[in-house]
Backbone bond lengths (Angstrom), bond angles and torsions (degrees), N, CA, C in turn:
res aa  C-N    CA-C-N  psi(-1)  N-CA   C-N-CA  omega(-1)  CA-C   N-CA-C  phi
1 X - - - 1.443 - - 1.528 109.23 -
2 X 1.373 114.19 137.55 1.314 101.60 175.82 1.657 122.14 -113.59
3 X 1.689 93.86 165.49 1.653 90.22 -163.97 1.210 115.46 -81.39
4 X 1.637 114.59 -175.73 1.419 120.77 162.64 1.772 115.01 -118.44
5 X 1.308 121.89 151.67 0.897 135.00 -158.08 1.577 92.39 -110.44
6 X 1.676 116.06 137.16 1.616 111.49 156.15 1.359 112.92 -114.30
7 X 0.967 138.96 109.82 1.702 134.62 160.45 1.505 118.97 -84.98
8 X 1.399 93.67 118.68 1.526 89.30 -177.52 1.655 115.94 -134.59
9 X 1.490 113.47 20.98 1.452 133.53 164.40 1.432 93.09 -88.51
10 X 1.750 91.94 179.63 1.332 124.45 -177.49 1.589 98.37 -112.46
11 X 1.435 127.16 145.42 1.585 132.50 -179.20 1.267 107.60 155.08
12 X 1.226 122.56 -159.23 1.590 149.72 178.94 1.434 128.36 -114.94
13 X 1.495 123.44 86.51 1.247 115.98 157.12 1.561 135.31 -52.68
14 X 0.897 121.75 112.88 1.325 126.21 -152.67 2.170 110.61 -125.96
15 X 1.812 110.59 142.39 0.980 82.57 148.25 1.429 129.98 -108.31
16 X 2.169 114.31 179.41 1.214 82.86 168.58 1.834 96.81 -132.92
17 X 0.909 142.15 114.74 1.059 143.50 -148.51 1.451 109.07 27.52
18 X 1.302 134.73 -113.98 1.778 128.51 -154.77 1.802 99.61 -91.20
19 X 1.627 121.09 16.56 1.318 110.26 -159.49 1.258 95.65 -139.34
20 X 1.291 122.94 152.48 1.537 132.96 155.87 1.464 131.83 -67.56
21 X 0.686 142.91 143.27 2.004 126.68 157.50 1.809 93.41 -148.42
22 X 1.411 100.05 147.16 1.417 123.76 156.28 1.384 100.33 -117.19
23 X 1.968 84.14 123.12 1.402 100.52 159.63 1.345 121.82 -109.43
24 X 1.788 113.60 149.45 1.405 95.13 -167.92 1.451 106.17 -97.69
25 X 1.700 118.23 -159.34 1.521 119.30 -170.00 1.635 97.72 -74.91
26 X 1.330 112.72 -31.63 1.224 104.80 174.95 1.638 129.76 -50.35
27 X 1.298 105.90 -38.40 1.295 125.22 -174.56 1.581 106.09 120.09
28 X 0.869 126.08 -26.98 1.978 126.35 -171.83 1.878 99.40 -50.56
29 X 1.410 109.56 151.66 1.807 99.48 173.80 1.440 86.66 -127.19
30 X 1.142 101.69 153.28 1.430 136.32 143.54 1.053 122.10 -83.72
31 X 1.550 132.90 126.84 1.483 130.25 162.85 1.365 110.36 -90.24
32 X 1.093 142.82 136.53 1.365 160.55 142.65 1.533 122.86 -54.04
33 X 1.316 149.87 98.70 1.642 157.75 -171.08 1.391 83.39 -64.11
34 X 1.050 121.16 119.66 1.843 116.95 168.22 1.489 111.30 -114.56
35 X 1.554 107.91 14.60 0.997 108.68 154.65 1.656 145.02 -105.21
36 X 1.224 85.79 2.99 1.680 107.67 179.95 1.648 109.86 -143.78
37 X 1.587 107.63 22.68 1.269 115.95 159.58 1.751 130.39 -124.92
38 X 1.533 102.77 108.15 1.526 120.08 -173.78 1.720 105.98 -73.62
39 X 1.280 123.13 -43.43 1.375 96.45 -174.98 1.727 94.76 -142.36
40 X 1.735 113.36 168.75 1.695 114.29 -178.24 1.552 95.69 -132.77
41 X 1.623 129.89 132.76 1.348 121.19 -170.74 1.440 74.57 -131.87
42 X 2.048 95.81 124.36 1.161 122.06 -168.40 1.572 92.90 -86.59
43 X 1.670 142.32 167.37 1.220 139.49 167.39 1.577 84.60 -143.37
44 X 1.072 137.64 -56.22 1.841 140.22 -163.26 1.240 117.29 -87.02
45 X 1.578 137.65 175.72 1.469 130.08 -163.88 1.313 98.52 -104.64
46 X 1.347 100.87 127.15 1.868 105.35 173.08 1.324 108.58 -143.42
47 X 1.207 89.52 164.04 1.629 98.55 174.35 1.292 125.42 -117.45
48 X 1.710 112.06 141.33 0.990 103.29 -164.38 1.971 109.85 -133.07
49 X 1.172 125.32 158.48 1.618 126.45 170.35 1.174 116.52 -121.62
50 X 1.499 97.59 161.22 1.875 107.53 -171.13 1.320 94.41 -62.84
51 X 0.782 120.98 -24.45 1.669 102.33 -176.12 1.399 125.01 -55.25
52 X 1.606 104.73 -51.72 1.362 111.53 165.20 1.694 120.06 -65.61
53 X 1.481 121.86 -15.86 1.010 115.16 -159.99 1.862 87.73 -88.94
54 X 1.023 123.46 -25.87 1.515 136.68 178.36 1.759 103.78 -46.04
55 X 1.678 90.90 -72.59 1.768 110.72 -172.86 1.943 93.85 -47.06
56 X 1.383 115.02 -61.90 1.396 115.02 -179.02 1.544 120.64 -24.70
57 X 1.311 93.43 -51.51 1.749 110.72 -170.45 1.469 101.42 -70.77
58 X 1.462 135.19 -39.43 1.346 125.61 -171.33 1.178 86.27 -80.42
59 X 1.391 147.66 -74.32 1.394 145.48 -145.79 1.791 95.22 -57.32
60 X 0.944 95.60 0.56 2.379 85.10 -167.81 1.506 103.49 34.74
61 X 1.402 97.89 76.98 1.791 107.47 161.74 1.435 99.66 -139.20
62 X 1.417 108.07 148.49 1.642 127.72 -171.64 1.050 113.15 -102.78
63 X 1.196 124.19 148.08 1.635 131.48 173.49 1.822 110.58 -127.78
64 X 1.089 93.40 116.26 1.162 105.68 174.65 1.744 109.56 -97.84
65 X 1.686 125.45 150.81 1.199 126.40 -171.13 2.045 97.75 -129.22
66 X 1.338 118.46 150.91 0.885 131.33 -164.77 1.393 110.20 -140.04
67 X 1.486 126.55 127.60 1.431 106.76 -174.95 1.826 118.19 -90.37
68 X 1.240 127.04 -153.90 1.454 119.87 179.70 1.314 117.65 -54.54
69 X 1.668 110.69 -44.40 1.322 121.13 175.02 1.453 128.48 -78.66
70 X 1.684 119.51 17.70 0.867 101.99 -177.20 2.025 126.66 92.53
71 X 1.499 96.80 -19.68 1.640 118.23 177.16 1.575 100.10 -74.53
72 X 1.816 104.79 128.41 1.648 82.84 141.62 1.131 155.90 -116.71
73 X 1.672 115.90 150.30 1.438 122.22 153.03 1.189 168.32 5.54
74 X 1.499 108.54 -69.40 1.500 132.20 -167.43 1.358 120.00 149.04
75 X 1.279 108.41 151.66 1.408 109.50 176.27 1.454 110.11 -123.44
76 X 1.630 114.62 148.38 1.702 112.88 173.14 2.073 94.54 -88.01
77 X 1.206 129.87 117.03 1.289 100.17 148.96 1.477 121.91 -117.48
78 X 1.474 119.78 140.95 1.793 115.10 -179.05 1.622 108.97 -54.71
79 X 1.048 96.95 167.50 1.616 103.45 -166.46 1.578 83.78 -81.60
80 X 1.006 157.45 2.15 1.508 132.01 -140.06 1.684 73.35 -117.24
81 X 0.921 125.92 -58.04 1.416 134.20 -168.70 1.671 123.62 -26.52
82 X 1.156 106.62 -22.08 1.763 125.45 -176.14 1.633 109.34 -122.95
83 X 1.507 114.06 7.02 1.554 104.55 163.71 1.566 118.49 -67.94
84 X 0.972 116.96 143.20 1.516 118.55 175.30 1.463 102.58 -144.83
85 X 1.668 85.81 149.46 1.932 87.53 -170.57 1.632 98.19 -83.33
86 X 1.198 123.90 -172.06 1.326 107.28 -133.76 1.776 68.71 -155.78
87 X 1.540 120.05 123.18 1.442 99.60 164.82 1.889 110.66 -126.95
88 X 1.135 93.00 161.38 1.322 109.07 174.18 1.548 134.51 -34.86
């Protein structure tokens, strides 16, 4: 089963070759398991690049966005995520 991620600092999700890390304003990183993680529900301001939004989409992991209060946002989802086989 896979997990969910909460972020609720301010920093940079980033990739770094096959792995994730959030780093915060401080500088400290977090690594992210991107292999036993299905979705990340953002709460704090970060930044993010297509690059990672790329790796996201192959890995089929979701990002959910949250505003100051806690409301949400938006969601990133990979296209792969809504295929369904289709039967006869």
């Amino acid at each position: 089963m896979k997990r969910t991620i909460y972020i609720f600092s301010n920093g940079e999700l980033k990739r770094k070759q096959n792995t994730i890390y959030f780093e915060r304003e401080r500088g400290d990183k977090k690594y992210v398991p991107v292999e036993n993680t299905g979705e990340i529900m953002i709460f704090g301001e970060i930044t993010i690049n297509k690059k990672l939004f790329d790796f996201l989409s192959q890995q089929e992991i979701i990002l959910h966005f949250f505003n100051y209060y806690g409301y949400y946002s938006g969601s990133f989802y990979p296209r792969l995520v809504f295929s369904l086989p289709i039967r006869d």
